[in-house]
C-alpha positions as a printed NumPy array, in Angstrom:
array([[  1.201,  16.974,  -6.197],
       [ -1.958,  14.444,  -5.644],
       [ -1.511,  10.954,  -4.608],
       [ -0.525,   8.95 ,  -8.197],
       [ -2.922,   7.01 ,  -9.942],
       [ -1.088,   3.833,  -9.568],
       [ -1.542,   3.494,  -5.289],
       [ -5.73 ,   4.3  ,  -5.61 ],
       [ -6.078,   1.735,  -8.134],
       [ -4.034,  -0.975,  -5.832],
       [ -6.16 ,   0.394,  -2.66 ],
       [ -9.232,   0.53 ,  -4.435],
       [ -8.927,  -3.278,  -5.565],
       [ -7.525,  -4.161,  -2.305],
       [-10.462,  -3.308,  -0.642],
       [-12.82 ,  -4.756,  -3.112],
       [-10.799,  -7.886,  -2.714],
       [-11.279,  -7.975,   0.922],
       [-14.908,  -6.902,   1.114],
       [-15.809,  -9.652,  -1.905],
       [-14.063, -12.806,  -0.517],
       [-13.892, -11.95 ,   3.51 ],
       [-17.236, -10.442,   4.085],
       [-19.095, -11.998,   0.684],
       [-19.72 ,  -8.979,  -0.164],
       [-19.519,  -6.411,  -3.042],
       [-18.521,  -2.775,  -3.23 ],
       [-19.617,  -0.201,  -5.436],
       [-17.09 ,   2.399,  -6.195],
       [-18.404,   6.231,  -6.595],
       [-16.935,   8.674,  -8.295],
       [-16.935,  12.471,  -8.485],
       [-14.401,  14.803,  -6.282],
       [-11.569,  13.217,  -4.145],
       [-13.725,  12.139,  -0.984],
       [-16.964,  14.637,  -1.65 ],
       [-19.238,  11.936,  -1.673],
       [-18.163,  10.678,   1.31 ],
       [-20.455,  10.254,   4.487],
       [-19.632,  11.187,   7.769],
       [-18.38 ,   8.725,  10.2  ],
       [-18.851,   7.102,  13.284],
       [-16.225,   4.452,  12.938],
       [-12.673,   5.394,  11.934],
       [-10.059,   2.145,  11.8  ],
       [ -6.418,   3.266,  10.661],
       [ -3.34 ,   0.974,  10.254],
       [ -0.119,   2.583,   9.058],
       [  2.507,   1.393,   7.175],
       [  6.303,   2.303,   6.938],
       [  9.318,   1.239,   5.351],
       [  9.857,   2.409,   1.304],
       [  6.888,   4.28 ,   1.95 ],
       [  5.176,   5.784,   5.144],
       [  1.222,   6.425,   5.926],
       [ -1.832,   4.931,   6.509],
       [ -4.955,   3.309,   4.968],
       [ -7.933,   4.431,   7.074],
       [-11.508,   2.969,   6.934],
       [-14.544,   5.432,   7.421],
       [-18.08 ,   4.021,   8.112],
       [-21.104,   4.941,  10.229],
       [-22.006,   2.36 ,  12.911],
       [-24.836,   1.068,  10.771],
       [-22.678,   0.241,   8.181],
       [-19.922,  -1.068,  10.733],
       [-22.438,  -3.66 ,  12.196],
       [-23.438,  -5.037,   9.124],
       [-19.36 ,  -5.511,   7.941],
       [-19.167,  -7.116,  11.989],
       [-22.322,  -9.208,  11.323],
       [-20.878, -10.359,   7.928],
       [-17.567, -11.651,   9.063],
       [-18.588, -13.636,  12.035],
       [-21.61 , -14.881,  10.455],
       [-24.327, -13.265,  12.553],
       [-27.709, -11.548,  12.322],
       [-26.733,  -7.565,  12.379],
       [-28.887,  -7.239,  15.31 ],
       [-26.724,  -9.457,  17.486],
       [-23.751,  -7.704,  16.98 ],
       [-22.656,  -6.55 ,  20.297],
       [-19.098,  -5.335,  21.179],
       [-17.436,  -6.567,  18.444],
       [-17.487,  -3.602,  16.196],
       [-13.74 ,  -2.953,  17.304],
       [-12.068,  -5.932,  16.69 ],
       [-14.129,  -6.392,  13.849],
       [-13.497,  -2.992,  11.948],
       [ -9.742,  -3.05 ,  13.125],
       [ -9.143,  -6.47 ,  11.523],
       [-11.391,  -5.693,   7.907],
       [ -9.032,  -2.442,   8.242],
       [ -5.583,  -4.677,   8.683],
       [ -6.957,  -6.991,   5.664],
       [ -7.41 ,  -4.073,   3.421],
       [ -3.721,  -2.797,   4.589],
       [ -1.923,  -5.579,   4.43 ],
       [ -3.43 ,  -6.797,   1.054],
       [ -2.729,  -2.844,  -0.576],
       [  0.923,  -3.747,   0.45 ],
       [  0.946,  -7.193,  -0.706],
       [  0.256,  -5.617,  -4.414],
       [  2.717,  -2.686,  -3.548],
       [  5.183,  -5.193,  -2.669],
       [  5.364,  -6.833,  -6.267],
       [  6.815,  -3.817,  -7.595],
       [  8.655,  -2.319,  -4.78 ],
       [ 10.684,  -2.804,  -1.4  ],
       [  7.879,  -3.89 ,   1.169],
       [  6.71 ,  -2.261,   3.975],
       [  5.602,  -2.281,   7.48 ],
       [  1.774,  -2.431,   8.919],
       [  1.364,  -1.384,  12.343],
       [ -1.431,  -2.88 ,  14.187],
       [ -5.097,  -1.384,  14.226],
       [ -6.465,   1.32 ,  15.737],
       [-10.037,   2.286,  15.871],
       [-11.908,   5.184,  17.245],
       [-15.519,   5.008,  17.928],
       [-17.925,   7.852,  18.345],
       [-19.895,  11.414,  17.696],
       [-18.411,  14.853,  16.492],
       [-15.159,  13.955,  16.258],
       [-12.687,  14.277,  13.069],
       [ -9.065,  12.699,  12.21 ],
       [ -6.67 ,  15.783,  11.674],
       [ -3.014,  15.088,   9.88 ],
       [ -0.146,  17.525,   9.086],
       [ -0.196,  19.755,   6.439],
       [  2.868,  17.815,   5.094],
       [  0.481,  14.823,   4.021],
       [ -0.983,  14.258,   0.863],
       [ -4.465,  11.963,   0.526],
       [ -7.09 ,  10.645,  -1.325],
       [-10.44 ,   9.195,   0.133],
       [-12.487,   6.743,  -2.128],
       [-16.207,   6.416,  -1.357],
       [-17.999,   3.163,  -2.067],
       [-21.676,   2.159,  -1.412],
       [-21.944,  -1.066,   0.473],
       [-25.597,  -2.201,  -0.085],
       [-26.928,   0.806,   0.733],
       [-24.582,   2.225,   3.356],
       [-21.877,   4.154,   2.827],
       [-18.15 ,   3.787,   3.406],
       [-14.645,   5.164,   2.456],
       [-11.151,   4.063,   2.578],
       [ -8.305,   6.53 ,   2.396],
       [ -4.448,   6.578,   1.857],
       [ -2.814,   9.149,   3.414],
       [  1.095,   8.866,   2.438],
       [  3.839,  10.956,   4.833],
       [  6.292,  13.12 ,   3.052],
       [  7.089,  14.18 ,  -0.607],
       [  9.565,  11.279,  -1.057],
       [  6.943,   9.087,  -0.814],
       [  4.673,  10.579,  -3.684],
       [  7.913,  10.191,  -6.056],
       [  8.483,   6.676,  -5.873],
       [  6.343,   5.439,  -8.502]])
């Protein structure tokens, strides 16, 4: 069973949301397989959630494309972005959370959000459980490359519609 239709279109919008009217700034969504035409990462930023359902919406960008989202929200030249990638990336990742569950809550018992976490680096992957079912959405971002998945926790969660 695949992730339903009904949670990628709310995370999908919730992230266009954010990245339109908190970093001024507009998304392309690409299609083809679930997550093929995703880039690698250097920057990983993952809140979960938990209550009716359980998982986590996870942000994926390289550190070019990280610097320009950091630059964006605090209204500074890319190239003076200094350590603020974290913060930065954890809170664009909490907005995008927080908003998907906002639109989840208008049609079901509201969760949870944990606060961010975000890894930074090279050669490294996030690994989950075999029990988990995902989806990753790629979108270009002026030229750079990011992706935002939902991983949900358990088959009850995939049957609550």
């Amino acid at each position: 069973m695949s992730v339903p239709e009904s949670l990628i279109a709310s995370l999908v919008s919730a992230t266009e949301e954010v990245f339109d009217t908190m970093l001024a700034t507009t998304l392309v969504r690409q299609t083809g397989a679930d997550g093929a035409l995703a880039a690698p990462a250097n920057v990983v930023a993952t809140v979960a959630f938990a209550g009716h359902r359980r998982g986590l919406v996870v942000l994926y960008s390289s550190m070019t494309a990280a610097r320009a989202i950091t630059g964006s929200m605090l209204g500074i030249p890319i190239e003076d972005v200094n350590g603020e990638v974290p913060d930065a990336m954890g809170e664009v990742a909490n907005m995008v959370a927080g908003t998907f569950r906002t639109r989840l809550a208008a049609s079901e018992p509201a969760s949870d959000i944990s606060v961010p976490t975000v890894t930074i680096g090279n050669d490294f992957s996030t690994l989950y459980s075999s029990a988990v079912h995902r989806t990753r959405c790629p979108f270009d971002m002026q030229g750079e490359q990011i992706s935002v998945e939902l991983i949900l926790t358990g088959e009850a969660d995939l049957k609550r519609r």
